[in-house]
N, C-alpha and C positions, 0 to 999 in steps of 0.2 A: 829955522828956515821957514817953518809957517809962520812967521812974524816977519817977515821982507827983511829979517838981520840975514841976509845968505853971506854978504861979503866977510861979515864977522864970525862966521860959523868955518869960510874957507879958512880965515888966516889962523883957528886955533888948530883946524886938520894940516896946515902948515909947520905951524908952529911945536904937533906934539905928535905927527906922522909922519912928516917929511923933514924933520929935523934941522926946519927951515929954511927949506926947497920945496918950491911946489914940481912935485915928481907926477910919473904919471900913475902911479900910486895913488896919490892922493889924492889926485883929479878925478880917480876910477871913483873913488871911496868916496867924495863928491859927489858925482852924477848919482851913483848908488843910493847915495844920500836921498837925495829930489828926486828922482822918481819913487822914493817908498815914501815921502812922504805927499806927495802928489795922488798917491794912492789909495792914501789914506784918509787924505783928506775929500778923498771923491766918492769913497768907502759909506764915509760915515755919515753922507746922509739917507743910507737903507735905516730901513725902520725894522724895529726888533720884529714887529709881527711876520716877518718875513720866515723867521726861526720855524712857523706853525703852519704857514699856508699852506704848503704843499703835504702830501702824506712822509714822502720820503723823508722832507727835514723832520717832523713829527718823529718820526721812528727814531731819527739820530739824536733830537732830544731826549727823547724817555730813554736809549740806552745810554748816553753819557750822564743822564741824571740817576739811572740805576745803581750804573757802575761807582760814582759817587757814593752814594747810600748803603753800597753793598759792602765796599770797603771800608766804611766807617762801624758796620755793624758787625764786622768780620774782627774786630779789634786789632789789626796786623797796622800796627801804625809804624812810622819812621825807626823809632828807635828800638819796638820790643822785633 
């Protein structure tokens, strides 16, 4: 859909949601569609430094980067 293919994007959610009926199903899960990625694409142009500027985000960095770090050194991995 962020390549202007939208009509070819509708007829595969036709084709393998709506079981080749455009339902209103499929139409939701369409629109759904465009606006997340309308979203994203308006998203992405913040700039990372944005992560540090304030104190707040600062704080939420260093504990999701802790939390990382602390679970790794914890050795409680997936499988043990």
């Amino acid at each position: 859909m962020s390549k202007d293919r939208s009509d070819e994007a509708h007829e595969i959610l036709i084709k393998y949601h709506g079981e080749g009926e455009n339902t209103v199903f499929v139409q939701a899960e369409f629109a759904e569609i465009q606006a997340r990625v309308r979203h994203e694409i308006a998203n992405s142009k913040r700039k990372w430094s944005e992560l540090v500027k304030t104190p707040g985000n600062r704080k939420r960095v260093a504990i999701a980067a802790c939390v990382g770090l602390f679970s790794q050194w914890s050795g409680n991995g997936l499988v043990s």
